[in-house]
C-alpha positions as CSV (number, residue, x, y, z in Angstrom):
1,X,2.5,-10.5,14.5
2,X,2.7,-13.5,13.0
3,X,0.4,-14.8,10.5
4,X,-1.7,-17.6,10.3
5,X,-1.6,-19.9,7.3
6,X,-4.6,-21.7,5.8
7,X,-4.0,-25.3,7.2
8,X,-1.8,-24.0,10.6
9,X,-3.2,-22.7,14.0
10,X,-3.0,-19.3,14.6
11,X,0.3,-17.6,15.6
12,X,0.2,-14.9,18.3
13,X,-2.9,-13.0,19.0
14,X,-5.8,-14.8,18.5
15,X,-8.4,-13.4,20.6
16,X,-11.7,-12.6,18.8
17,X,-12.1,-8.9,17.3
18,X,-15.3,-6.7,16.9
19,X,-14.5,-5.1,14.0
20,X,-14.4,-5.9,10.0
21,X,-13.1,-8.7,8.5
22,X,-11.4,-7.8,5.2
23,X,-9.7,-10.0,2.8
24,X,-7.0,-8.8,0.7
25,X,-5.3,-10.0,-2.8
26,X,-1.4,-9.7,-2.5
27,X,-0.2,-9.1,-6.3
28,X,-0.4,-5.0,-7.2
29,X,-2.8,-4.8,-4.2
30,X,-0.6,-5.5,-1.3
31,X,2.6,-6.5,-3.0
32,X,4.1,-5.0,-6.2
33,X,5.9,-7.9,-7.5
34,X,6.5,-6.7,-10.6
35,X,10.1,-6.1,-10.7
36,X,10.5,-9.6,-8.8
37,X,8.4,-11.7,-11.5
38,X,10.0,-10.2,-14.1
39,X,13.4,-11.6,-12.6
40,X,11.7,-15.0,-12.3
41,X,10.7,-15.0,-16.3
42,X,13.9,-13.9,-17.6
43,X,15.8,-16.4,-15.6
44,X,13.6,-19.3,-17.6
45,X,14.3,-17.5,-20.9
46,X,17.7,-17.6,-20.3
47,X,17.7,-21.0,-19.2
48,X,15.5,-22.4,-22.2
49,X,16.2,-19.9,-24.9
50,X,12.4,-19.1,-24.6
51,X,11.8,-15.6,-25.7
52,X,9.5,-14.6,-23.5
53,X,8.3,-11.0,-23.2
54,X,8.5,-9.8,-19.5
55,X,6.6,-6.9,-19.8
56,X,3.5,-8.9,-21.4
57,X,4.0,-11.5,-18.7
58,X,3.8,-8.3,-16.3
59,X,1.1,-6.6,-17.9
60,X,-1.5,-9.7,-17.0
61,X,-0.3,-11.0,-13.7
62,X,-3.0,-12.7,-11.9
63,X,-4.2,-16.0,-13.0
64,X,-2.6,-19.3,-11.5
65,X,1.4,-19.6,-12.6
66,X,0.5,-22.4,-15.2
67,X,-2.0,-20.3,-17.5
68,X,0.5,-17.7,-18.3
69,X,3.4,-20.2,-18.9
70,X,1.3,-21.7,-21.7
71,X,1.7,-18.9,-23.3
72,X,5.1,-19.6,-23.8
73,X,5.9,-23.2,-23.4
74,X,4.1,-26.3,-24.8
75,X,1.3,-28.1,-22.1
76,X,3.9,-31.0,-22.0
77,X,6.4,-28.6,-20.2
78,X,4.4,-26.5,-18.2
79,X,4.5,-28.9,-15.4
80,X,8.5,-28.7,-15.3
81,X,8.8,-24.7,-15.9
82,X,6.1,-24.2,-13.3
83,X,8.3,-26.2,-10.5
84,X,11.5,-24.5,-12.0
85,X,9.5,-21.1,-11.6
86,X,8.9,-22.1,-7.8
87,X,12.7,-23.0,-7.2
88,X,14.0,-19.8,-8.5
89,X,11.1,-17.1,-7.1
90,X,12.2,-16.9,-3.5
91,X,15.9,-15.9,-4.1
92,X,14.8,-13.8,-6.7
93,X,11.8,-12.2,-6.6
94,X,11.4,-12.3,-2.9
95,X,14.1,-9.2,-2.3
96,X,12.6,-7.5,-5.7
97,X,8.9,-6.9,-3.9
98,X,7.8,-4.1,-2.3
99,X,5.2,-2.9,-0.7
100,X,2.5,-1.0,-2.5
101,X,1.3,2.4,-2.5
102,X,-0.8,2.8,0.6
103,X,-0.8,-0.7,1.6
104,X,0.7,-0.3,4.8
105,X,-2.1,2.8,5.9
106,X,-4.9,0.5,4.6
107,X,-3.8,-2.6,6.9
108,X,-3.4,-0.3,9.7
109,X,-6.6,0.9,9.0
110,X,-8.1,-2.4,9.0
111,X,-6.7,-2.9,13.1
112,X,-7.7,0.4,14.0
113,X,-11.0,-0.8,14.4
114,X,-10.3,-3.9,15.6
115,X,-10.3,-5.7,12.8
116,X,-8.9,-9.2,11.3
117,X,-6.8,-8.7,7.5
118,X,-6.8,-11.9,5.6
119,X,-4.9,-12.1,2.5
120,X,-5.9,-14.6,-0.4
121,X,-3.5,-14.8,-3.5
122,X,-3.4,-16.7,-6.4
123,X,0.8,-17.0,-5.5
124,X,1.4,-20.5,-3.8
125,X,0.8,-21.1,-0.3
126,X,4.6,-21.0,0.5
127,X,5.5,-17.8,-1.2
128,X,2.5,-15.9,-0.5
129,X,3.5,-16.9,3.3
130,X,7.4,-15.9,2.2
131,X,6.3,-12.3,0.6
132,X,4.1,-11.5,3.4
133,X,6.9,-12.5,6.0
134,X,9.3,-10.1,4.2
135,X,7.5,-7.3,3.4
136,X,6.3,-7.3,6.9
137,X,2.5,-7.2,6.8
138,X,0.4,-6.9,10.1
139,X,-2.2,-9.7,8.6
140,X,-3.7,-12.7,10.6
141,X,-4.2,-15.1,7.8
142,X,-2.5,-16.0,4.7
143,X,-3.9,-18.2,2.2
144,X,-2.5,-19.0,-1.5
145,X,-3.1,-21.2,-4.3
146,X,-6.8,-19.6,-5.4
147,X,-8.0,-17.7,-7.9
148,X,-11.0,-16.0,-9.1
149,X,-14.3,-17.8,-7.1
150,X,-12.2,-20.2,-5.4
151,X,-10.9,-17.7,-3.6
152,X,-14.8,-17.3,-1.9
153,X,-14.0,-20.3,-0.3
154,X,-11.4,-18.7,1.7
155,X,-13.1,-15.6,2.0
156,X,-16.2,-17.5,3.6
157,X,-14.3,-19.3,6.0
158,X,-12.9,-16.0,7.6
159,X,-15.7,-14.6,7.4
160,X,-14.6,-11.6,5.4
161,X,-17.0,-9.0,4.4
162,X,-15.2,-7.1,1.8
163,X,-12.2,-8.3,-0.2
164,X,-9.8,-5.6,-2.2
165,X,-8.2,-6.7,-5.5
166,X,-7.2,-5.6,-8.8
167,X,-8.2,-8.0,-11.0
168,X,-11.6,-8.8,-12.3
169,X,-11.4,-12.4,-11.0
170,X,-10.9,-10.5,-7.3
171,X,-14.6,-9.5,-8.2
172,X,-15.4,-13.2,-8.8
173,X,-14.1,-13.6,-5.3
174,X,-16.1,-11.7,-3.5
175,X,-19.0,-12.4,-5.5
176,X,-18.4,-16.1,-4.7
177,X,-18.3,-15.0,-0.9
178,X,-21.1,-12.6,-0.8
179,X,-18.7,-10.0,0.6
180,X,-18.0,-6.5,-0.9
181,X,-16.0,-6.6,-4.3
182,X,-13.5,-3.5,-3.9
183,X,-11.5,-3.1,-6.8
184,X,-8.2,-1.1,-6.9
185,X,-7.1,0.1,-10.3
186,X,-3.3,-0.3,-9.4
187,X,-2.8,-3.5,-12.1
188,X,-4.1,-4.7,-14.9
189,X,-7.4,-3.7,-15.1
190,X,-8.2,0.2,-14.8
191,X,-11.0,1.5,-13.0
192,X,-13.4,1.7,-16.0
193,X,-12.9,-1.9,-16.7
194,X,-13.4,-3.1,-12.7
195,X,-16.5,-1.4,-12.8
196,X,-18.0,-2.7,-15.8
197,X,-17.2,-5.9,-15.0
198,X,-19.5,-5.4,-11.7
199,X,-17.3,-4.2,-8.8
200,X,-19.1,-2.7,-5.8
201,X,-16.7,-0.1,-5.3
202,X,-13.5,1.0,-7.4
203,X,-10.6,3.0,-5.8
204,X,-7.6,4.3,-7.6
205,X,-5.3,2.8,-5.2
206,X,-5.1,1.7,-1.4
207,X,-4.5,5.4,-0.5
208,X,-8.2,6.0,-0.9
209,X,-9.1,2.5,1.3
210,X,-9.5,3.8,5.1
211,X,-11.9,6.8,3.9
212,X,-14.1,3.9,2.2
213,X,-13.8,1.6,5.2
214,X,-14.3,3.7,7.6
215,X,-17.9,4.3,5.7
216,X,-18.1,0.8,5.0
217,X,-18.4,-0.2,8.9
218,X,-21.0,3.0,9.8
219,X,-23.5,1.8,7.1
């Protein structure tokens, strides 16, 4: 099925569901992206001479595009690196995603019981609409451009009741949308550090989601 977007109608099915609605982050929850990111950043090294370090880039992906290019490029730059970023990714990093461990069986779980999947990224609206579209994802709604509690915003207008993440700003999210803060320790933060930083519920990875949910909806 076709997903939704935030400002589009709905595409496909669109009668009303009984069951959960659960929102979902895309990058290292739903989408590995690493490989493709990493693609993006050495292009712009290459391009500049900027010596950037993939694997640091990597190894904090989460905030919005601009914070972690200025790291690396002065503020007067960003602007242009961030729109050169955007030109390149869907060639590039597009192909170099995958789907991650699990994701597939916890989506699936999410329909089983008649349930709507919302994904809300940090990614721009356009390529969180392109990565969903070529990995394939059963969702209903697709929403990018937010991060941390500005995701809630999202969140509360779909009405979702739990939303899955790996970062500690996913927490922020769900915090911001009164909905269940499920944190997946499958990118930078590990389950220790989810959990101290308040996360209702931490899984090791998306493989462990449809034995929570199913408990989540029988409480």
């Amino acid at each position: 099925m076709s997903p939704e977007t935030s400002g589009g109608s709905p595409a496909g099915d669109v009668r009303a569901r009984s069951g959960p609605v659960v929102g979902f982050d895309l990058d290292l929850t739903l989408a590995d992206t690493r490989a493709g990111i990493s693609a993006v950043y050495a292009a712009l090294a290459a391009e500049t001479g900027v010596p950037i370090d993939v694997d640091v880039v990597v190894g904090r992906l989460g905030p919005p595009l601009e914070v972690e290019l200025a790291h690396w490029f002065p503020a007067a730059e960003v602007p242009a690196m961030a729109d050169r970023y955007r030109a390149i990714y869907p060639e590039v990093a597009v192909p170099a995603t995958d789907v991650m461990p699990g994701a597939a069986a916890a989506l699936d779980a999410v329909r089983a019981l008649d349930g709507r999947v919302v994904v809300v990224s940090g990614k721009n609206q356009a390529d969180t609409e392109r990565t969903v579209r070529f990995l394939g994802l059963p969702v209903d709604a697709v929403v990018g451009g937010l991060f941390g509690a500005a995701k809630g915003v999202a969140l509360r207008e779909h009405g979702a009741g739990a939303y899955i993440g790996d970062h500690t700003g996913d927490v922020d999210a769900a915090r911001a949308a009164a909905a269940v803060a499920v944190g997946v320790a499958t990118g930078p933060f590990d389950a220790a550090a989810l959990a101290a930083y308040g996360a209702d519920v931490v899984l090791p990875d998306l493989h462990a989601f449809p034995d929570w949910l199913a408990g989540f909806v029988t409480r």
